[in-house]
C-alpha positions as CSV (number, residue, x, y, z in Angstrom):
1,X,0.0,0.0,0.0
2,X,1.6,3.2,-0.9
3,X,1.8,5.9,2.0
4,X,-1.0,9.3,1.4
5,X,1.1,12.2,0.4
6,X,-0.1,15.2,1.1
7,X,0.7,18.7,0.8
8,X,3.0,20.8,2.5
9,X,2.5,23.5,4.2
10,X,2.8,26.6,2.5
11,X,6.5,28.7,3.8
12,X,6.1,30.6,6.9
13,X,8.5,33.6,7.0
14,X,9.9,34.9,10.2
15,X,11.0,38.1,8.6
16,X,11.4,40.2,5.6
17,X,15.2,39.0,4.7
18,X,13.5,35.3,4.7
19,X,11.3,35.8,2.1
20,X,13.1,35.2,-1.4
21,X,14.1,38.3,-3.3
22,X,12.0,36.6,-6.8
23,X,8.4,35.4,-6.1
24,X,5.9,33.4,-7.6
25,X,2.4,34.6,-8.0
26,X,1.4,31.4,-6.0
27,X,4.3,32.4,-3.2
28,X,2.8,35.9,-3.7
29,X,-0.9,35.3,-2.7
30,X,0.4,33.6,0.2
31,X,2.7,36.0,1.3
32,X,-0.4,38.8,1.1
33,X,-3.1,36.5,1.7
34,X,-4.8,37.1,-1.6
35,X,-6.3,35.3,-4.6
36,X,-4.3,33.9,-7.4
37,X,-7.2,36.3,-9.6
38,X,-6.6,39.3,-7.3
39,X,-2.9,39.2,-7.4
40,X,-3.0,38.8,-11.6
41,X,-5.8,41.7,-12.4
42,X,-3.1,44.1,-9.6
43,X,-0.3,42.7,-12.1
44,X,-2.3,43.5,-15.1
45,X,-3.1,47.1,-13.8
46,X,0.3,47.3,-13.5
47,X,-1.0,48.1,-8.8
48,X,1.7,45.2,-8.7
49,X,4.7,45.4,-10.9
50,X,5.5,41.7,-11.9
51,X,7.4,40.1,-15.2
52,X,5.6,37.2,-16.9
53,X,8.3,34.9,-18.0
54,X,7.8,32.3,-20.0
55,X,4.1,32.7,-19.3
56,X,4.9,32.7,-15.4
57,X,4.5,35.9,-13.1
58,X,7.6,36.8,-11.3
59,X,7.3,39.5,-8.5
60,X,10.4,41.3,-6.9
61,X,10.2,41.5,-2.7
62,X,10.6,44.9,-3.2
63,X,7.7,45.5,-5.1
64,X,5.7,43.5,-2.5
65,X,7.2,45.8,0.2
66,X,5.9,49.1,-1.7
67,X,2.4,47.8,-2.1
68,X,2.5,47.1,1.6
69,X,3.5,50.6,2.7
């Protein structure tokens, strides 16, 4: 019988210098506790500056930090 997997808890960071300088939109909504739709209509608008590469959004800590202040 093969052992369940299931998934792993999403990161937990413990400060600002934890969190990676590149995020994902998934790591993204989790970081501001938003919706994968919220977080890609603020990147659209251009609220949330992001880079789609390769058709994935990439969002800089820093940009995540502004939005926050």
């Amino acid at each position: 019988m093969k052992p369940m997997c299931y998934p792993s808890e999403p990161k937990r960071y413990t400060s600002w210098d934890a969190v990676p300088l590149v995020l994902t939109l998934t790591e993204c909504c989790r970081l501001l506790g938003k919706t994968e739709p919220t977080i890609r209509r603020w990147l659209e608008q251009g609220v949330l500056p992001g880079t789609k590469i390769g058709g994935a959004w990439m969002i800089r800590r820093e940009a995540v930090e502004n939005l926050l202040k």
